[in-house]
C-alpha positions as CSV (number, residue, x, y, z in Angstrom):
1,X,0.0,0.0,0.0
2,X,1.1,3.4,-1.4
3,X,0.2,7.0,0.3
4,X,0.6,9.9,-1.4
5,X,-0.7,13.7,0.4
6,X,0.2,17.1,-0.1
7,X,-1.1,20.2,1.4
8,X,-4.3,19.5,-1.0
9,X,-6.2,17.2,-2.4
10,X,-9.2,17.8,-4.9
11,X,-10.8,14.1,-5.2
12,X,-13.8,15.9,-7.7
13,X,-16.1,13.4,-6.4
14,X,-16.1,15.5,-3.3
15,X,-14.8,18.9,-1.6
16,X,-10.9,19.4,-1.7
17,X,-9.3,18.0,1.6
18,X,-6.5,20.2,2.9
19,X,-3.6,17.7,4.3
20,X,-5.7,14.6,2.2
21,X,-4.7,11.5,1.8
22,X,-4.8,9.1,-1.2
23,X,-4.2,5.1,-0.5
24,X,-3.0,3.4,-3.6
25,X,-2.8,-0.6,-3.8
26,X,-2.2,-2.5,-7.4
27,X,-2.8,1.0,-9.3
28,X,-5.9,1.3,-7.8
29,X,-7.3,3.3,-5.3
30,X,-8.2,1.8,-2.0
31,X,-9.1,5.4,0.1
32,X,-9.3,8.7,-0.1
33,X,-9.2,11.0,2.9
34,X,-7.4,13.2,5.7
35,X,-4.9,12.0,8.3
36,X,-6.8,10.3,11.0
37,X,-10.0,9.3,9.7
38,X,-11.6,6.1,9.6
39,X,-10.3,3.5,7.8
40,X,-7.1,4.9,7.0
41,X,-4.7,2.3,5.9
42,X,-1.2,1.8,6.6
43,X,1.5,1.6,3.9
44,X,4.5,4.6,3.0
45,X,4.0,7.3,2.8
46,X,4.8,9.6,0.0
47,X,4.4,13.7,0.8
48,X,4.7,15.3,-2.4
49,X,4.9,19.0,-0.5
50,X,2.5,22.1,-0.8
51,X,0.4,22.0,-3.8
52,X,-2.5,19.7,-5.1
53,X,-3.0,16.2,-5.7
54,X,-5.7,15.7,-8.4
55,X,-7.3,13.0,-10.9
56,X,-5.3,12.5,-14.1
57,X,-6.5,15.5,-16.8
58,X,-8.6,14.0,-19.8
59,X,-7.9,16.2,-23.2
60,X,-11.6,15.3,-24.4
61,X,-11.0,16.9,-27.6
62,X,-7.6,16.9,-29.5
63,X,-5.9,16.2,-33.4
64,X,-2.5,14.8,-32.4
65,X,-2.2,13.7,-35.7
66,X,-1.9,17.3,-36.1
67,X,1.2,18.4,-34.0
68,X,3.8,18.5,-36.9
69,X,1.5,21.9,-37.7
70,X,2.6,23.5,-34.6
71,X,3.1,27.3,-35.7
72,X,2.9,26.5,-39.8
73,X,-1.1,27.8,-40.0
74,X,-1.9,31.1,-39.8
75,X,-4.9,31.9,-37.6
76,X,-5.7,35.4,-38.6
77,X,-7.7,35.5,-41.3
78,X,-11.1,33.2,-40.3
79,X,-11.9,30.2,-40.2
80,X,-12.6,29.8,-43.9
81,X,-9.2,30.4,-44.4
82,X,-7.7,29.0,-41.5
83,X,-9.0,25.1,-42.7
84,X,-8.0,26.1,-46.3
85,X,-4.4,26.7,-44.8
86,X,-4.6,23.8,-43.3
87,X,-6.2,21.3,-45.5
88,X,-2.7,22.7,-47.8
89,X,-0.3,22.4,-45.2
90,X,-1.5,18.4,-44.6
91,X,-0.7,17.8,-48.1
92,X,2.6,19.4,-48.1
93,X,4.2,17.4,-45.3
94,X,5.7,13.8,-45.4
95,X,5.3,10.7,-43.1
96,X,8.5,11.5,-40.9
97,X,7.4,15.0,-40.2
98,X,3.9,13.9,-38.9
99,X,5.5,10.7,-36.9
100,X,8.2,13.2,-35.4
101,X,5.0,15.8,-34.4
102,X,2.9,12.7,-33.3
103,X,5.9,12.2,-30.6
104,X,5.9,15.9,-29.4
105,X,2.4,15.7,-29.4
106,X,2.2,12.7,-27.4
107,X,5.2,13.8,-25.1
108,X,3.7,17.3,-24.2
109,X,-0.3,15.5,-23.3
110,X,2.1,13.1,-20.6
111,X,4.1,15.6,-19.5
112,X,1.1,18.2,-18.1
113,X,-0.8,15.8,-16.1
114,X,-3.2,14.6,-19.1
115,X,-4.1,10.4,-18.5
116,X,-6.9,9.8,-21.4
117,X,-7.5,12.1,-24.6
118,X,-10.3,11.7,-27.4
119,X,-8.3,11.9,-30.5
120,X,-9.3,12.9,-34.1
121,X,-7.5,11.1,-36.6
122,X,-8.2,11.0,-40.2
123,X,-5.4,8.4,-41.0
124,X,-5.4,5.9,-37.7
125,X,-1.4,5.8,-38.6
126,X,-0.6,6.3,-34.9
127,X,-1.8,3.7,-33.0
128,X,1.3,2.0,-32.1
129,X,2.5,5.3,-30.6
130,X,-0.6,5.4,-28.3
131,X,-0.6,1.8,-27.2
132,X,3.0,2.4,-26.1
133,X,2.1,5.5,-24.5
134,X,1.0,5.9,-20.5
135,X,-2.5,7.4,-22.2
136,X,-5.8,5.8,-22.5
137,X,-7.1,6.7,-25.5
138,X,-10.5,6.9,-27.7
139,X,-9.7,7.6,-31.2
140,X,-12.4,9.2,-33.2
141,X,-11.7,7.6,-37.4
142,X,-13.3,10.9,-38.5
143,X,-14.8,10.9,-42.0
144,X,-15.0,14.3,-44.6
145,X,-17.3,13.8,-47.7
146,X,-19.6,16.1,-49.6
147,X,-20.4,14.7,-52.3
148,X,-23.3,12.2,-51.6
149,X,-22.1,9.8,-54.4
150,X,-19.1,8.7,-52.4
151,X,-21.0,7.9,-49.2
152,X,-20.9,4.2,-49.7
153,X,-17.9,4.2,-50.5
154,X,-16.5,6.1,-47.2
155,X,-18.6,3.8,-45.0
156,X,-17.3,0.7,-46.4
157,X,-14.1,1.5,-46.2
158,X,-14.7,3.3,-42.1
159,X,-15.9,-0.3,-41.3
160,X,-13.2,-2.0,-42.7
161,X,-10.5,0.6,-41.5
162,X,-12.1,1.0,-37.8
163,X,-12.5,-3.3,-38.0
164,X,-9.1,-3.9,-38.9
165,X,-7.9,-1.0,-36.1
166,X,-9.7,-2.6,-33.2
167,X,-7.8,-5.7,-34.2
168,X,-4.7,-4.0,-34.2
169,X,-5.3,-1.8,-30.4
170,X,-5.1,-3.5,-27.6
171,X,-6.0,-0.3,-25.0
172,X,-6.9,2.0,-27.1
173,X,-10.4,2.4,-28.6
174,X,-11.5,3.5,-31.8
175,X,-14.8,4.8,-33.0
176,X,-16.1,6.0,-36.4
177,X,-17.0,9.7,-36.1
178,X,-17.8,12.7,-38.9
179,X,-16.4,15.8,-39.2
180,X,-18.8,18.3,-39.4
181,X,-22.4,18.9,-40.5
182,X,-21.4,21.2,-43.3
183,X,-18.5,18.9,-44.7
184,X,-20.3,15.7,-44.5
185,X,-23.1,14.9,-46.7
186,X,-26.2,14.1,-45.6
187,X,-26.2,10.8,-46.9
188,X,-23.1,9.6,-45.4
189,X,-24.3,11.2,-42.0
190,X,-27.1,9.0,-42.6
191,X,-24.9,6.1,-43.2
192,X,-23.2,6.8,-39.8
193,X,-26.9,6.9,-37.8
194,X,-27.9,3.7,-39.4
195,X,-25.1,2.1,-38.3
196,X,-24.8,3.6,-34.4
197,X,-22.9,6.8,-34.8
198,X,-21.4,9.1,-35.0
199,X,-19.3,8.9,-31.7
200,X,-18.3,12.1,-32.2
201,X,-18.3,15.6,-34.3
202,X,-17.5,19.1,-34.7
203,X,-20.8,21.0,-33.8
204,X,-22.0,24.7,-33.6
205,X,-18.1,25.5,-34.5
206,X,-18.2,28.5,-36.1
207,X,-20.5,31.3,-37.6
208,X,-19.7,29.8,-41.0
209,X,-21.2,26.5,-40.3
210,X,-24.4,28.0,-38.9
211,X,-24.5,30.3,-42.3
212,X,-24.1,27.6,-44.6
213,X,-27.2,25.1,-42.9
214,X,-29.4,28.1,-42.2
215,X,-29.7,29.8,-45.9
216,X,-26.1,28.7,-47.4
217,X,-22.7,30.8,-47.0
218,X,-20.6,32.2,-50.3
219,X,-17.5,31.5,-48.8
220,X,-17.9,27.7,-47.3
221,X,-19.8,26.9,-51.1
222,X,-16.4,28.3,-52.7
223,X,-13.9,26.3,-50.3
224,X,-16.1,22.7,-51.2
225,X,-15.6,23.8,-54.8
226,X,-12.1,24.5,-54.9
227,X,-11.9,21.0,-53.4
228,X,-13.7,19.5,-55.8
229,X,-17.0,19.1,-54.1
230,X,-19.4,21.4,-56.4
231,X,-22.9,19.5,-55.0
232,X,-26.2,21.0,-55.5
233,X,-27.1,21.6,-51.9
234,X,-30.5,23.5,-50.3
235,X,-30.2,24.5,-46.9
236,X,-32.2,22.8,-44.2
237,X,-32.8,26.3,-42.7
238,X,-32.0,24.8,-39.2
239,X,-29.4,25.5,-36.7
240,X,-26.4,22.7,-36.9
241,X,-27.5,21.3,-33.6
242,X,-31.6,21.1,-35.0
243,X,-30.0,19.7,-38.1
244,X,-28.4,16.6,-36.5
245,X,-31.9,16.0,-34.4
246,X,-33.6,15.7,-37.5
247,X,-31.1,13.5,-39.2
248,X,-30.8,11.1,-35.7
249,X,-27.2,11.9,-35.4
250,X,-27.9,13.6,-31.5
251,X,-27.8,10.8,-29.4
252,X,-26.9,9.4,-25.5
253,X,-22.8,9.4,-25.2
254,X,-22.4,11.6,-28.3
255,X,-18.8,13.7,-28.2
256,X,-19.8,17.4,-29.4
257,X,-16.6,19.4,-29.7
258,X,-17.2,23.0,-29.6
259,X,-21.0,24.2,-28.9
260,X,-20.0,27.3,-29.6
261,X,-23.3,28.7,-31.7
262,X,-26.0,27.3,-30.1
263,X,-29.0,29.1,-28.6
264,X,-31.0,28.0,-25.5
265,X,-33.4,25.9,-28.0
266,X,-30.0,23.8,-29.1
267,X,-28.8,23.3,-25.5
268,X,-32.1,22.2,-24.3
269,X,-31.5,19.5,-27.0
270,X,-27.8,19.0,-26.2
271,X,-29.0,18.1,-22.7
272,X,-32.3,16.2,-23.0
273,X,-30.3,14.1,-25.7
274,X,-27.7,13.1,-23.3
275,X,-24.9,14.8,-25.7
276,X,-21.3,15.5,-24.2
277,X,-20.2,19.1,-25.5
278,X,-16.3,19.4,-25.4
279,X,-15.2,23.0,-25.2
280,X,-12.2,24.4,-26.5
281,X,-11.1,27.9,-25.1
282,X,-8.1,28.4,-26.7
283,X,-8.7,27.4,-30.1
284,X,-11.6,28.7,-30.4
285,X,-10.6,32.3,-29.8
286,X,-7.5,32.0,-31.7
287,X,-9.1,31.4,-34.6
288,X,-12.0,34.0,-34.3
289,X,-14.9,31.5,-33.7
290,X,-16.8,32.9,-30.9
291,X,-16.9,31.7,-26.8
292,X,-19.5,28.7,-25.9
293,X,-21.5,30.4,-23.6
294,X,-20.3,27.6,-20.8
295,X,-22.8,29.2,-17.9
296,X,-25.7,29.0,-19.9
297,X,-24.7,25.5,-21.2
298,X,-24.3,24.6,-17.6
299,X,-27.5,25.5,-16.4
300,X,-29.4,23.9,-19.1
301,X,-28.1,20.8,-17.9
302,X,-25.3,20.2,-20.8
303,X,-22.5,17.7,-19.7
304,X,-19.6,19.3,-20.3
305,X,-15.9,18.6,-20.7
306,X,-12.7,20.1,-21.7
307,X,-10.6,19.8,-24.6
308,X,-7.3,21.7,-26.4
309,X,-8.0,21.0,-30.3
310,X,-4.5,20.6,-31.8
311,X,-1.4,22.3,-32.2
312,X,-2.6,23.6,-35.7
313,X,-4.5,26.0,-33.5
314,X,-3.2,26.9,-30.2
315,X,0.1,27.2,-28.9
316,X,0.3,24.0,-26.3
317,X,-1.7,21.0,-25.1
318,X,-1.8,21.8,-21.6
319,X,-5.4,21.5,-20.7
320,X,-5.2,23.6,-17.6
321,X,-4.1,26.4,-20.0
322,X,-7.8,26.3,-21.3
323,X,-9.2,25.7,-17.7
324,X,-7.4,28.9,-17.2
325,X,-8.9,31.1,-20.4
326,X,-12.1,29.7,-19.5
327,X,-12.0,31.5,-15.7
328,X,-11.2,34.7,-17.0
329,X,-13.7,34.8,-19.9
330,X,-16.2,34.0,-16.5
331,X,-15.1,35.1,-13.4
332,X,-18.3,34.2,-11.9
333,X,-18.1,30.8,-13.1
334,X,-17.4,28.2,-9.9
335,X,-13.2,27.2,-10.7
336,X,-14.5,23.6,-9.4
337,X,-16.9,23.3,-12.0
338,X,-14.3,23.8,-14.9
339,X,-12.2,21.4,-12.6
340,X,-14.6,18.9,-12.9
341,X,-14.6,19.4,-16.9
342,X,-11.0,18.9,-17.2
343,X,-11.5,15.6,-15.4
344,X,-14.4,13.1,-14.7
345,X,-16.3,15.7,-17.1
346,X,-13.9,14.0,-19.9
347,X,-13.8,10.7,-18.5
348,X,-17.4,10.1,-18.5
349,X,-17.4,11.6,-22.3
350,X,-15.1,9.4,-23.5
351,X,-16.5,6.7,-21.3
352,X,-13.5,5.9,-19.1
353,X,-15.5,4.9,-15.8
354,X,-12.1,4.8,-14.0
355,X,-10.8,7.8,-14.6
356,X,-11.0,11.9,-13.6
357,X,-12.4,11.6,-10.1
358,X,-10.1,10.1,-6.8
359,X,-12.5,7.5,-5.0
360,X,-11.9,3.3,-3.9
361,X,-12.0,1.6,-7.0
362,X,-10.9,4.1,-9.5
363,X,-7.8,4.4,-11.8
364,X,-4.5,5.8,-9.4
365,X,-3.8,7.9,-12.9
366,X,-3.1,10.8,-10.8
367,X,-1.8,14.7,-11.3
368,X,0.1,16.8,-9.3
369,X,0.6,20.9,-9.1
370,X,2.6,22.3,-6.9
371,X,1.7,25.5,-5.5
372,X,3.6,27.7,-2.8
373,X,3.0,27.3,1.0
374,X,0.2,29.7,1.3
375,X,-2.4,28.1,-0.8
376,X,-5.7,28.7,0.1
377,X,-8.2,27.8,-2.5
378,X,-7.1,24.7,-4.6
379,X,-9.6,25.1,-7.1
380,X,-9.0,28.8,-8.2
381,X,-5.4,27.9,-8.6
382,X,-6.0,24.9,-10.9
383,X,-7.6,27.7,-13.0
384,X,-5.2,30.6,-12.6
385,X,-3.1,29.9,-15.6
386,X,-0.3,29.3,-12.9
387,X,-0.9,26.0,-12.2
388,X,1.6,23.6,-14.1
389,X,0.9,19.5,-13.1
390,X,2.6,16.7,-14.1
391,X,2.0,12.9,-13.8
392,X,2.0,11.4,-10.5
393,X,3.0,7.4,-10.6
394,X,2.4,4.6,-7.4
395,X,6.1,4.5,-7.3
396,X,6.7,8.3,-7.1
């Protein structure tokens, strides 16, 4: 038996505990509590010092197929342009670049306390990274199509791509997912209801998306054009989050990243559907999207988690750096519910029942932040933009 305390620790399942302890037995948890209390076990005792002992971040949303495009994007212009650049800088870069980003990728989620991501992947070319990597992992096999010919096609080859990946992973998960509602067809989002998905999608993203399904946008019609996509399309006249009702897609355990556009008719939906919105601070206001109106999302009833997007779009994948941009955008907003985000919020999303809360029985996938001596509110630091954590191991 293992016991690790600190001047704080935030279980989430339950209010911080200054001077808590955490008993860990087989890399599980066996108690949780403060010095004296019934039950306590006996085993060493590791004190880590003055700071805060949490559950093991999850990144609920996250491209780290991505990384190699750390700082190559520019961000300035919209979005538009900003998936154009993109989409061109993907096809300009070879397989060792993207391996060598995958690694820095990977090595910056372990280093900053992150446990579990849900990862975007187009390609699925990584997945012997991730099974050698600390992570847990849900890999989203996200399809792009327009053009409503080709949705057999994609959905034949998804099955046999995710089929042959799941034979492949041994820990890691992987789950057909689409991209977005305005860059996949409406017959191959159909194809992915009728067969149980998606698992996940962009939603609500950006003002562009919400153009294009209300009465159609110039500029999204021009980008599918240029990339060969010229369909004859007629707005459903619906919001992106009405639009996926009425196509089936908005079901129990869906990942939504973003949420960013949607009105209180759309989060009422979000939330009696049972749909897990993933918001991404950082990204989205480097790239001009707009700010999910998290309190309102909140008290619809919305589960909510936390999620970086990818270095294409924001400048590291330390998820306490969006924790951080998401206090200041709303003071008001209570620092333990965007704790809870960055944790069991993303655990339950991605449906990792052992992870992102400290209580008997769960995952000992532990972080750790240290903080000076005169720490007073452990939850308000964990969303300061000073807190830095790092993994915490059974043999630390």
């Amino acid at each position: 038996m293992h016991l690790f305390t600190g001047s704080w620790v935030v279980p989430v399942a339950g209010p911080p505990l200054p001077g808590g302890r955490v008993a860990v037995d087989g890399g599980r948890i066996a108690w949780v509590g403060r010095a004296g209390d019934p039950g306590q076990p006996d085993g060493t005792l590791t004190d880590l010092g003055d700071g805060v002992l949490l559950p093991g971040l999850v990144n609920a949303h996250t491209h780290l197929e991505l990384s190699h495009l750390a700082g190559k994007v520019e961000r300035g212009g919209g979005f538009v342009r900003w998936v154009d650049a993109l989409v061109k800088a993907r096809a300009a870069a070879g397989e060792p670049e993207v391996r060598a980003g995958l690694r820095e990728g990977l090595a910056q989620v372990e280093s900053t306390g992150t446990v579990a991501v849900g990862d975007v992947s187009n390609a699925l070319a990584h997945l012997d990274l991730l099974e050698r990597s600390p992570l847990r992992a849900v890999v989203f096999y996200e399809l792009l199509g327009w053009d409503p010919a080709r949705a057999p096609l994609l959905l034949e080859a998804a099955a046999r791509v995710t089929e042959e990946a799941r034979g492949r992973a041994l820990r890691t998960r992987v789950k057909a997912a689409a991209h977005a509602p305005h860059s996949v067809s409406p017959a191959l989002l159909g194809g992915l209801v009728e067969r149980g998905g998606p698992a996940a999608i962009h939603l609500a993203e950006s003002p562009t998306e919400t153009r294009f399904l209300g009465e159609g946008d110039a500029e999204w019609s021009d980008f599918l054009r240029s990339r060969g996509m010229d369909v004859a399309y007629t707005p459903p006249g619906q919001s992106p989050v009405q639009y996926l009702e009425g196509a089936g897609a908005l079901r129990p355990g869906l990942v939504a990243a973003h949420c960013i556009h949607a009105d209180a008719a759309d989060r009422a939906l979000l939330a009696r559907r049972g749909v897990h919105a993933v918001i991404c601070p950082r990204s989205n206001a480097a790239l001009g999207s707009g700010t999910a109106d998290v309190p309102a999302l909140l008290a619809a009833g919305v589960r909510l988690a936390l999620g970086t997007d990818s270095l294409a779009s924001v400048e590291s994948l330390d998820l306490l750096q969006d924790a951080a941009l998401l206090q200041r955008t709303f003071p008001a907003l209570d620092p333990g519910a965007i704790v809870r985000m960055a944790t069991l919020g993303g655990a339950e999303a991605l449906g990792f029942e052992g992870l992102g809360a400290l209580a008997p029985g769960r995952e000992a996938l532990m972080a750790w932040a240290a903080a000076g001596p005169d720490l007073r509110d452990p939850l308000a630091f964990l969303t300061s933009g000073e807190a830095r954590a790092r993994p915490v191991t059974e043999a630390a």
